[in-house]
DOKOLRO-312686 format. One line per field, with one value per residue (C-alpha): y, z, x; residue in three letters. Coordinates in steps of 0.5 Angstrom, whole numbers, padded with zeros to 4 digits. Last residue first. Layout:
! residues N
v = Y:...
w = Z:...
u = X:...
r = ALA:...
! end
This chain:
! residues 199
v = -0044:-0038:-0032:-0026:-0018:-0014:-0006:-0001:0005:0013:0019:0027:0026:0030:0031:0038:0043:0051:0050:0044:0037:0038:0045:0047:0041:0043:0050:0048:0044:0048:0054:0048:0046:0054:0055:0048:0050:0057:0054:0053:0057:0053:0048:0047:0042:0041:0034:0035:0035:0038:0045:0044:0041:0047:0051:0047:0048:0044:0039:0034:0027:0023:0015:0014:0007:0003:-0004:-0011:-0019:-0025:-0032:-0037:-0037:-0043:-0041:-0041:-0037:-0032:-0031:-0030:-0025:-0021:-0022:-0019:-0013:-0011:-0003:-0005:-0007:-0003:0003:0002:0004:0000:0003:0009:0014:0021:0025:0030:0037:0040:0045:0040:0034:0037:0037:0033:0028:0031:0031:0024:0021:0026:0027:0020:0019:0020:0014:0009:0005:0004:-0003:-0006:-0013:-0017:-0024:-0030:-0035:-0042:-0047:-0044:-0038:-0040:-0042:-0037:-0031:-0035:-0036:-0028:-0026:-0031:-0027:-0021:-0022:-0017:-0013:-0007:-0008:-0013:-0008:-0003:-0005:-0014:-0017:-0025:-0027:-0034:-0036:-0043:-0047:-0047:-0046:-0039:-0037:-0033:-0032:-0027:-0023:-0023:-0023:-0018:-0021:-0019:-0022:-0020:-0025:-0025:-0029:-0029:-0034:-0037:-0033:-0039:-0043:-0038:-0038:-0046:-0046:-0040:-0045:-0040:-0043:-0044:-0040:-0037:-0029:-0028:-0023
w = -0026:-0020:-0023:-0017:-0020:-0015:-0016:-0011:-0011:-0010:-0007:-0007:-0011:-0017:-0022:-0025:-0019:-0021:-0014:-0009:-0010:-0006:-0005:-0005:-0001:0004:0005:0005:0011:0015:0015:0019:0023:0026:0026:0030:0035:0035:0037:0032:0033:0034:0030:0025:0027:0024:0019:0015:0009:0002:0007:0009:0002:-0002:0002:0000:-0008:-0014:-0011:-0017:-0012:-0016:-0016:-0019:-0021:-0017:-0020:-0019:-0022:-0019:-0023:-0019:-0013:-0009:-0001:-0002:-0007:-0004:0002:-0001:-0006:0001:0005:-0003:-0001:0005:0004:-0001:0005:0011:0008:0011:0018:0023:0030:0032:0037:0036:0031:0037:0034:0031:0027:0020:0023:0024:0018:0015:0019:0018:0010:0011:0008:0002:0001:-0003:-0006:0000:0002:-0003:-0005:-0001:-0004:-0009:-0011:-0016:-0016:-0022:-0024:-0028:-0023:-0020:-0014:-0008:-0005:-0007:-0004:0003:0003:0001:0006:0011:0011:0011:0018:0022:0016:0014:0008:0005:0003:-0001:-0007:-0006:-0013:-0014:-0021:-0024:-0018:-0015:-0012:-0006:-0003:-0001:0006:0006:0013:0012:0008:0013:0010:0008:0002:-0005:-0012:-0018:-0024:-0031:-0037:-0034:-0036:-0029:-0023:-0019:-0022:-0020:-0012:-0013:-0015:-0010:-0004:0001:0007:0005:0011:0016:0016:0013:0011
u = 0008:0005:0007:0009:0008:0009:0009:0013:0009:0011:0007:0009:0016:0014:0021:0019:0020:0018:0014:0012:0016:0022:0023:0015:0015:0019:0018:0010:0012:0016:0011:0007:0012:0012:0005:0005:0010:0007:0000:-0005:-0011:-0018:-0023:-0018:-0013:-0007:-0005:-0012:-0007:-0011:-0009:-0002:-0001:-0004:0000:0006:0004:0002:-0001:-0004:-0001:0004:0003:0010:0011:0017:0019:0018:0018:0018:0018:0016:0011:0011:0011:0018:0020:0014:0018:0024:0022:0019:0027:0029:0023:0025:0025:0019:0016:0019:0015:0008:0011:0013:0015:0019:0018:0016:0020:0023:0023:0030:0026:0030:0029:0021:0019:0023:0018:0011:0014:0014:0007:0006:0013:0014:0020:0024:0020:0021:0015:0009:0006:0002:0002:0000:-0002:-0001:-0005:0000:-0002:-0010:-0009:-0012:-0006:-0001:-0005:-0006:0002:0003:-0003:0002:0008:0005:0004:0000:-0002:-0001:0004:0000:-0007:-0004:-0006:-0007:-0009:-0010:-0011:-0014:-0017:-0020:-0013:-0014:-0021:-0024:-0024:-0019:-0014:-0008:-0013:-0017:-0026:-0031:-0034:-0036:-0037:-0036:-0038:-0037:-0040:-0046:-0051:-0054:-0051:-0053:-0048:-0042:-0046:-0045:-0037:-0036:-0038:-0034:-0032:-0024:-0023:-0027:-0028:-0035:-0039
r = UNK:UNK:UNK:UNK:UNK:UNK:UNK:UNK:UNK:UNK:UNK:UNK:UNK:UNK:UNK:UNK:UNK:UNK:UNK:UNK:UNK:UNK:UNK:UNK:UNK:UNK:UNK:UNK:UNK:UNK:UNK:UNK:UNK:UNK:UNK:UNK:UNK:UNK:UNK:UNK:UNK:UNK:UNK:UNK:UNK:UNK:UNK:UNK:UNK:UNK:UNK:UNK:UNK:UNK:UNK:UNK:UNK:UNK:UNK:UNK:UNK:UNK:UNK:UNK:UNK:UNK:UNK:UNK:UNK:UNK:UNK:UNK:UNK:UNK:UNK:UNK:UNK:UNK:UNK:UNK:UNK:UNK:UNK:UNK:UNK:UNK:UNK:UNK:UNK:UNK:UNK:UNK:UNK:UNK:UNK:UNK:UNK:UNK:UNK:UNK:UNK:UNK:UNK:UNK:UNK:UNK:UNK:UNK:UNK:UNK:UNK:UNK:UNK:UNK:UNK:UNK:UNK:UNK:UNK:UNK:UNK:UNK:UNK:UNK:UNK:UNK:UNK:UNK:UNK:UNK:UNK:UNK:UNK:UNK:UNK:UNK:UNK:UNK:UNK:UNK:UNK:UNK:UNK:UNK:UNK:UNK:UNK:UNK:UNK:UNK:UNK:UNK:UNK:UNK:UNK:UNK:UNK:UNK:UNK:UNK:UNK:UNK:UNK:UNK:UNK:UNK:UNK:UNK:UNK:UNK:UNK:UNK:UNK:UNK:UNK:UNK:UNK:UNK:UNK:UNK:UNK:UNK:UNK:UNK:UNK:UNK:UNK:UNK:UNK:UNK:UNK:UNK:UNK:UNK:UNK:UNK:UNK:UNK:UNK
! end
């Protein structure tokens, strides 16, 4: 375990390892403060992990730095929003029932929605050429009231009040419409994907 940056003699646990043509290596550490040393790595994989930051800006920074000239990063982030019921159902929901949507704060799309702000980014800390596309990550949910069910988004442990029975209902009629029943094109989950070369 270890949170302190460029702290990690990977060179001298490598060593130790003897033989090995591979080596994994795990700790637990910031992303936006690595303790391995610049310039070390071949490959950097982010999933999931740069549109929950406090400030991406400094994990795409840190990212860069430990990659050797010529390595490369890859990133995963959410993609588009209306490609992705799973995470914004709650919201149709209840725009549709006329509900207050409670108030709005960041959330794990404002990544890829700011994607050329992102690009610029990584221009500037020194990665070169940057290539991104979304890819379906579809969930096997067939239906709307395999959803409400797969989704622990109501509470089990007593009877839902009308308010929830009635947003409940809406959200299996909603992805049985969106993604649910008799549809073809799946949208439940959709991932941006980063790839950002290091020349």
């Amino acid at each position: 375990y270890t949170t302190s940056d460029n702290s990690l003699d990977l060179d001298g646990i490598v060593a130790k390892a003897g033989a090995f043509n591979k080596l994994v290596y795990g700790c637990h550490a910031s992303g936006e403060r690595l303790p391995f040393n610049s310039g070390w790595f071949d490959c950097f994989v982010s999933s999931l992990c740069v549109q929950i930051v406090q400030n991406p800006d400094k994990m795409i920074k840190e990212a860069c730095r430990v990659l050797k000239p010529d390595g490369r990063a890859c990133f995963t982030v959410w993609g588009r929003p209306e490609k992705s019921v799973f995470f914004t159902i709650d919201k149709i929901a209840r725009k549709n029932l006329g509900l207050p949507e409670g108030p709005k704060t960041r959330t794990n799309f404002d990544f890829s929605a700011k994607i050329d702000a992102m690009k610029a980014v990584m221009h500037e800390v020194g990665f070169t050429e940057i290539k991104h596309w979304y890819q379906a990550a579809n969930l096997n949910i067939r239906t709307g009231e395999d959803f409400v069910n797969f989704r622990p988004a109501f509470p089990t442990d007593r009877p839902l009040t009308d308010e929830e029975t009635m947003l409940r209902n809406e959200m299996i009629k909603v992805f049985d419409e969106l993604s649910g029943k008799g549809t073809h094109d799946l949208c439940t989950f959709e991932l941006m994907v980063i790839i950002a070369y290091k020349n």
